[in-house]
C-alpha positions in Angstrom: 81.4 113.9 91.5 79.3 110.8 92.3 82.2 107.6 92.7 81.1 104.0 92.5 81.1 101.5 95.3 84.7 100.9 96.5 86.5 97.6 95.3 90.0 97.2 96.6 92.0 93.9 96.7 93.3 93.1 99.6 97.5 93.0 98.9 98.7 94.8 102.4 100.2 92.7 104.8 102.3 93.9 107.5 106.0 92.5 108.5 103.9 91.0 111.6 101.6 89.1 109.2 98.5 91.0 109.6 95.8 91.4 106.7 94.2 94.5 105.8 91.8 95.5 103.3 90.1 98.4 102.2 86.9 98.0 100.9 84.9 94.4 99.4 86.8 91.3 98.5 85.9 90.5 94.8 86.0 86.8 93.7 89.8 86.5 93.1 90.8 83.8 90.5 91.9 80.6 91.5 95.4 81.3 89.3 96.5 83.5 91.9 99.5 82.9 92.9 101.5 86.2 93.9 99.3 88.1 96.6 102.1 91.1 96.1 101.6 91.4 92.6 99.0 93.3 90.3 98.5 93.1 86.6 96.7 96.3 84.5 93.3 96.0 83.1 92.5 93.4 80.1 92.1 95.0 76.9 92.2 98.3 76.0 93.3 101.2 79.0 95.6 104.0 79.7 97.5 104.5 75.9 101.0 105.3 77.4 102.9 103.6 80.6 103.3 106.4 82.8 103.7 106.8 86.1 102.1 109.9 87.8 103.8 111.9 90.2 101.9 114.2 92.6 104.7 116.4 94.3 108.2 117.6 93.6 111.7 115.0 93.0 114.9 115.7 93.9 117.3 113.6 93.5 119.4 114.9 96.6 117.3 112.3 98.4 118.2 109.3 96.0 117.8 105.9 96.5 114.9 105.7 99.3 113.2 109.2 98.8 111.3 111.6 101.5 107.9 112.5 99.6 105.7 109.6 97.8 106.6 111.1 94.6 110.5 109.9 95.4 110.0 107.1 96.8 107.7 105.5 94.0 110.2 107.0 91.2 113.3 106.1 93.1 111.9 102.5 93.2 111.5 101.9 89.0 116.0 103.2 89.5 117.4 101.6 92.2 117.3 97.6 93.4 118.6 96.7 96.9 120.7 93.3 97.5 117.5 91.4 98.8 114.1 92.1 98.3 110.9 92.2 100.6 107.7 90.5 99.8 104.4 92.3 101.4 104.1 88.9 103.1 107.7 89.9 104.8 109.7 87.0 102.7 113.0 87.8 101.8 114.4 86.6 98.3 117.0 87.6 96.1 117.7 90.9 94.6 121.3 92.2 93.4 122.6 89.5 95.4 121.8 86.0 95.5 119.4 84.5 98.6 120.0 83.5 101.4 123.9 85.1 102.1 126.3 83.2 104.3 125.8 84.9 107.5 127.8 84.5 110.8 126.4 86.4 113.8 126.3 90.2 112.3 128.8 89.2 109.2 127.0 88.3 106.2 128.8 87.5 102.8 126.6 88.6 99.9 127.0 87.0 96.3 126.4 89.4 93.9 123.9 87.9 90.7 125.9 87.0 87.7 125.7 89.5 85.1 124.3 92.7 87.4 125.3 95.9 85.6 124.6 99.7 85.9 121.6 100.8 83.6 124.9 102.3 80.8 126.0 98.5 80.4 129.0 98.8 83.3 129.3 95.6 85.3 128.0 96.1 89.0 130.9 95.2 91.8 131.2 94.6 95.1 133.5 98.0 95.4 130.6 99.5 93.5 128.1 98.9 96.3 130.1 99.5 99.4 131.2 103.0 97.8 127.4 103.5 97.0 126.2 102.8 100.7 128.6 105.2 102.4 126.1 107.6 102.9 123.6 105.4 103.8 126.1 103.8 106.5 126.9 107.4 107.3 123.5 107.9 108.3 123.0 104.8 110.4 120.7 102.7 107.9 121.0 99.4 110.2 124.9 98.4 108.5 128.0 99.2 110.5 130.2 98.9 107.6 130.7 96.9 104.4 133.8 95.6 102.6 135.0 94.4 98.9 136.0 90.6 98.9 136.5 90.7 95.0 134.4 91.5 92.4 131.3 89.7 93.0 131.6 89.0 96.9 131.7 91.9 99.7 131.1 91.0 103.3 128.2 93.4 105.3 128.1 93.7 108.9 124.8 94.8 110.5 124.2 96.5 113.3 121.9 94.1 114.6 121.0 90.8 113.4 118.1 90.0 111.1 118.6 90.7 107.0 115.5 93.2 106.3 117.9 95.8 106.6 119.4 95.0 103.2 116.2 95.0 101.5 115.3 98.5 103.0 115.3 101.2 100.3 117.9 103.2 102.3 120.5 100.4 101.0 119.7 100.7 97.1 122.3 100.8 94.9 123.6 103.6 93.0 126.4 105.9 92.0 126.4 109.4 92.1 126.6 111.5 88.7 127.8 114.8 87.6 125.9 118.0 89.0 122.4 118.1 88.2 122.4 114.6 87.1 119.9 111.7 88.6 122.5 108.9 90.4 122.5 105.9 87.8 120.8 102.8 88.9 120.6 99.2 88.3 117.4 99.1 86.5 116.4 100.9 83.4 112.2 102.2 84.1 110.1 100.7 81.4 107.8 104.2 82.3 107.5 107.7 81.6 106.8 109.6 84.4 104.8 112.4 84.7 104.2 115.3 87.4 100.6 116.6 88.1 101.3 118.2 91.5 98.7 120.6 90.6 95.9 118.5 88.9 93.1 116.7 91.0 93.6 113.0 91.0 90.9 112.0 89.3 91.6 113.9 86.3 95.1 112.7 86.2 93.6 109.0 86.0 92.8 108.7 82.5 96.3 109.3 81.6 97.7 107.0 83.8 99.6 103.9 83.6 100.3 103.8 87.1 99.9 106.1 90.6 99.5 105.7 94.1 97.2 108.0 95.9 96.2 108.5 99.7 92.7 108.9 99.0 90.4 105.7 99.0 87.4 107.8 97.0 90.1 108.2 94.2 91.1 104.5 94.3 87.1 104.0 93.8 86.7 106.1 90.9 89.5 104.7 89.6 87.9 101.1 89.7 84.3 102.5 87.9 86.7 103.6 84.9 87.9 99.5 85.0 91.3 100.2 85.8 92.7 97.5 88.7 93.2 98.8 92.4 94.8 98.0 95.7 95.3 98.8 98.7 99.2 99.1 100.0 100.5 98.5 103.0 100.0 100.3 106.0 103.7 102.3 105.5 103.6 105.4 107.5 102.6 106.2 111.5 101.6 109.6 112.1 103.1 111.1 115.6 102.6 114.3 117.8 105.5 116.1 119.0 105.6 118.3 121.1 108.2 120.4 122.6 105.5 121.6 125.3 105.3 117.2 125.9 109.3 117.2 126.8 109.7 119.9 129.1 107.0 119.0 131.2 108.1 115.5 131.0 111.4 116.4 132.1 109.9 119.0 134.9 107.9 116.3 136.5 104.9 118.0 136.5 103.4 116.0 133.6 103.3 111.9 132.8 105.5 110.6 130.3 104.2 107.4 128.3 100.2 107.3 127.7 98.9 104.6 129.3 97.0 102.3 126.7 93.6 103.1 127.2 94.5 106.8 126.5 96.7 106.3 123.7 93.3 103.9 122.1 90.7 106.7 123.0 93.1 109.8 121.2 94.0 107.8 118.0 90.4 106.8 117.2 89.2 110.2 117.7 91.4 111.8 115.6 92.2 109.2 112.7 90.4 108.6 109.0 88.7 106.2 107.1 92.0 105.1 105.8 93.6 104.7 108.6 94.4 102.5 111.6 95.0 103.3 115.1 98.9 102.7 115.7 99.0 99.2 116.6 101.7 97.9 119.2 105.2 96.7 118.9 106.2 100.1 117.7 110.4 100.4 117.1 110.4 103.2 120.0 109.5 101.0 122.7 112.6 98.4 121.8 116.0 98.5 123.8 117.7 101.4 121.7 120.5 101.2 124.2 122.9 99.2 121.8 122.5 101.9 119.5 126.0 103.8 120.2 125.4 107.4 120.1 122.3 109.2 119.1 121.5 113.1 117.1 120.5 115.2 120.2 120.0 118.6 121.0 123.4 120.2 121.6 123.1 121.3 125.1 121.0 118.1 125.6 117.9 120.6 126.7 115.4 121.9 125.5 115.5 125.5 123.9 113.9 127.5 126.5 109.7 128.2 125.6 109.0 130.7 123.3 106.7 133.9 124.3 103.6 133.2 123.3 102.5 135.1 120.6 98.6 134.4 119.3 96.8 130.9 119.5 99.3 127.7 119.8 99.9 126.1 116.5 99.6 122.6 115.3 102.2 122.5 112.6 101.9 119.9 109.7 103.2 119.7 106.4 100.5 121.6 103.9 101.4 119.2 100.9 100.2 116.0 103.1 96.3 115.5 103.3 96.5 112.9 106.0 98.7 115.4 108.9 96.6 118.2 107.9 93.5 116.1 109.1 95.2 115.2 111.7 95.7 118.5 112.6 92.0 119.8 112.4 90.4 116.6 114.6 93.4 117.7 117.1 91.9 120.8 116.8 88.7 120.5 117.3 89.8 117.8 120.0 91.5 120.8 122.2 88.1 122.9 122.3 86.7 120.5 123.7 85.4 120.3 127.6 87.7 117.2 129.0 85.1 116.5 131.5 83.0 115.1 129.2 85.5 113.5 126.3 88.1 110.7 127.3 89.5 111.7 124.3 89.9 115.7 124.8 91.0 114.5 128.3 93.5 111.9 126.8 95.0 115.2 124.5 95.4 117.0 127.4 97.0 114.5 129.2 99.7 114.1 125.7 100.1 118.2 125.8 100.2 120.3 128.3 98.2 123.5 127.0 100.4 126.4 127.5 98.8 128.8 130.4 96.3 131.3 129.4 95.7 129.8 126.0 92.3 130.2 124.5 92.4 128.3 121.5 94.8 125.9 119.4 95.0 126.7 115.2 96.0 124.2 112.9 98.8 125.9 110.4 100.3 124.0 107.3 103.3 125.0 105.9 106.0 123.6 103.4 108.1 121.1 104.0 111.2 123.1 104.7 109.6 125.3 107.0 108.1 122.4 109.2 112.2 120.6 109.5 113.5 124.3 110.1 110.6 124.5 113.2 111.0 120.9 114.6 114.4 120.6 114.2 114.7 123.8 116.1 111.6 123.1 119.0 109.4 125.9 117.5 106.0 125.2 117.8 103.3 123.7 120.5 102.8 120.5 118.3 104.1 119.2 115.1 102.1 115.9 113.2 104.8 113.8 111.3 105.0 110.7 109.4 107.5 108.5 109.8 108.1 105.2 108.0 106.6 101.6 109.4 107.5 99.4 109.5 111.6 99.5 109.8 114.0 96.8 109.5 116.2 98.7 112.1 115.0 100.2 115.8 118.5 102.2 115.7 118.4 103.5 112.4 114.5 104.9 112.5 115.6 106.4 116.0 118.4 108.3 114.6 116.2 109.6 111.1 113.8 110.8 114.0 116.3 112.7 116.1 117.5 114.4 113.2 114.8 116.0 113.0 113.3 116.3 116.6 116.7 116.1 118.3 115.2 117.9 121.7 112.9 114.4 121.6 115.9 112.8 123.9 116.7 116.2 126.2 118.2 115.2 129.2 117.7 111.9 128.0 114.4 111.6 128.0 113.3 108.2 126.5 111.7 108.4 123.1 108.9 106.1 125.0 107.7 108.9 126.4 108.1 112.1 124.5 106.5 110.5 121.1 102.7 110.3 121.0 101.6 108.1 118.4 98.7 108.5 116.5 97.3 106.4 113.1 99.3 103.9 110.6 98.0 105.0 107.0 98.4 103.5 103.6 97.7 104.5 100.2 96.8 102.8 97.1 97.8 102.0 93.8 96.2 102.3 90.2 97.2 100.5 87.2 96.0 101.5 84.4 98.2 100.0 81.4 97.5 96.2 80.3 101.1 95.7 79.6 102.3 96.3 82.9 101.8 95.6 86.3 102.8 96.5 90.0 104.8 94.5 92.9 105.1 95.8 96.4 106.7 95.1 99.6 106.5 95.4 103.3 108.2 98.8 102.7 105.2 99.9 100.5 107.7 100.0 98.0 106.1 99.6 94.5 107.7 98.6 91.4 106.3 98.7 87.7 107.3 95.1 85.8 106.1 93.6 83.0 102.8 91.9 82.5 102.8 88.4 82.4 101.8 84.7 84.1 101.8 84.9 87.8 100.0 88.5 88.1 96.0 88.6 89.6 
């Protein structure tokens, strides 16, 4: 299929204040005022507002979501006490901006008339019995506490308020068996899953969808629906088991130097992506973190047998790792005498002795946590949210799953090997509605009206 001449507005900035944009600027309107915000076409479009979803929901992962197909229906549910700007401004949400804050003590105000979506006033009690699995989890608050009905006291584990505008720390309360937890916010979408359909075909139908692939978001503008390009949300790592015990044998290096880190991630990444750019939450001071998810023994599980070609592992549902995979494929065959790039993956994993090849294998999601969570594999590619409002709080989501990352504490520093930032794009199709986003690459459908580009 032949797809017109890319034309992406430029709406992803990151918390650090850096532009990006995918594509040619068109002449933006001199009304614009809201560089996060994104009306549907003029006139006639899409004939219902529905928001296409391209994998599986479950709401065991309510309010922030692990698949794009969560997170971008979890968004039109649940609000969080402050919101996130793409620009990285904070404003008010659920609560009222800016919150009385004294060192890591913060007294929120929740907004007059706030309710649950069956008419039930929100409270304070409401929202600290809704985070307790969040908090549980380490989402960046140590605790949280009731003043009275309209006034509860947070207290962070670090300062610095993006934490409450995180999705982690959205609001809900938990329903019945089977049932989705009840949110804030009633959608003003349908939505509608087309796991199976190609993403072009799924347009016409479309009110609104986010998609990974920039040709899509192209063919989507020559049908004169609007387009942008998100964010950079997500940084793609290697891990490798193989990395951690060399690393903690002495016989390998542990962090890349930059040069080699620079020559593997433009090798391997897309179009659509970005080499990881510095500043990354790993390299922080995670020592006031308290305790962190390790491997029980705090070793590694001893090597398997090798058994056929080593395996790069990668989830088969995500086109961006399993491209990934394939250039770090093709990267391994590849004589290191003559690529600084083959030698720079060589130098990230130790190939195990007597290996004649590396395979790239995708398989689904639950397989790939069962296999890193347990060390079993050469390498794994992941994605892993960026940015994050908390370095403790991303460290701990990431030893949950890799827990043998920190054997013998090993600093994460070292054992992680970072590859691309990616992004994805939205599509609005409807003229009644359009998108805002955040930082977080959060997207939320709202009205149409004065203020949108």
């Amino acid at each position: 299929m032949r797809t017109s001449s890319l034309m992406i507005v430029c709406g992803a900035v990151a918390v650090a204040g850096l532009a990006a944009c995918a594509g040619g600027l068109p002449e933006v309107p001199a009304t614009v005022v809201d560089p996060c915000r994104l009306a549907g076409p003029a006139g006639a479009g899409s004939d219902s507002a529905v928001v296409v979803l391209f994998g599986p929901v479950s709401n065991v992962y309510a309010p922030a979501g692990h698949n794009d197909a969560e997170r971008l229906e979890f968004a039109q549910r649940y609000e969080t006490l402050l919101r996130m700007d793409c620009d990285g401004h904070l404003r008010a949400g659920l609560a009222e901006y800016p919150p009385v804050c004294e060192g890591r003590r913060c007294v929120l105000t929740l907004r007059a008339g706030a309710s649950f979506t069956d008419g039930t006033p929100l409270t304070a009690d409401d929202v600290v019995q809704g985070w307790r699995d969040a908090i549980a989890l380490g989402a960046g608050v140590d605790s949280a506490q009731a003043i009275d009905d309209r006034h509860m006291a947070a207290y962070l584990e670090r300062p610095g308020l993006a934490v409450l505008a995180a999705p982690s720390l959205a609001v809900m309360q938990r329903m019945g068996p089977g049932q989705p937890p009840m949110g804030t916010v009633a959608p003003i979408v349908t939505f509608a899953t087309r796991a199976d359909m190609d993403p072009r075909d799924a347009l016409r139908g479309a009110g609104v969808m986010t998609v990974g692939d920039s040709s899509v978001a192209a063919y989507a503008s020559s049908l004169g629906m609007k387009t942008a390009a998100l964010p950079f949300d997500r940084t793609y790592l290697l891990l490798s088991p193989a990395r951690v015990r060399s690393i903690l044998s002495s016989s390998h290096p542990g962090a890349l130097a930059p040069v080699t880190q620079r020559d593997l991630a433009f090798s391997v990444r897309a179009a659509v992506t970005r080499a990881t750019e510095s500043g990354a939450w790993w390299v922080s001071d995670l020592n006031g973190c308290g305790p962190l998810p390790a491997w029980p023994s705090w070793r590694l599980p001893a090597a398997p047998a090798r058994t056929g070609a080593p395996s790069v592992y990668y989830d088969e549902r995500d086109a961006t790792a399993r491209d990934l995979a394939e250039r770090i494929v093709a990267l391994a065959a590849m004589d290191t005498t003559r690529s600084a790039a083959a030698a720079g993956l060589a130098r990230s994993v130790p190939m195990p002795a007597g290996a004649q090849a590396v395979v790239a294998k995708g398989v689904d999601g639950e397989e790939l946590t069962r296999r890193m969570q347990h060390g079993d594999g050469f390498v794994f590619i992941t994605a892993i949210p960026s940015p994050v409002p908390d370095p403790c709080g991303a460290a701990r989501a990431l030893l949950r799953v890799a827990p043998w990352l920190v054997a013998s504490d090993a600093p994460i520093a070292q054992t992680v090997v970072p590859l691309v930032d990616a992004r994805r794009f939205v599509v609005v199709g409807h003229p009644a509605i359009a998108v805002e986003w955040d930082v977080f690459g959060t997207v939320r459908v709202v009205p149409a009206g004065a203020g949108a580009r």
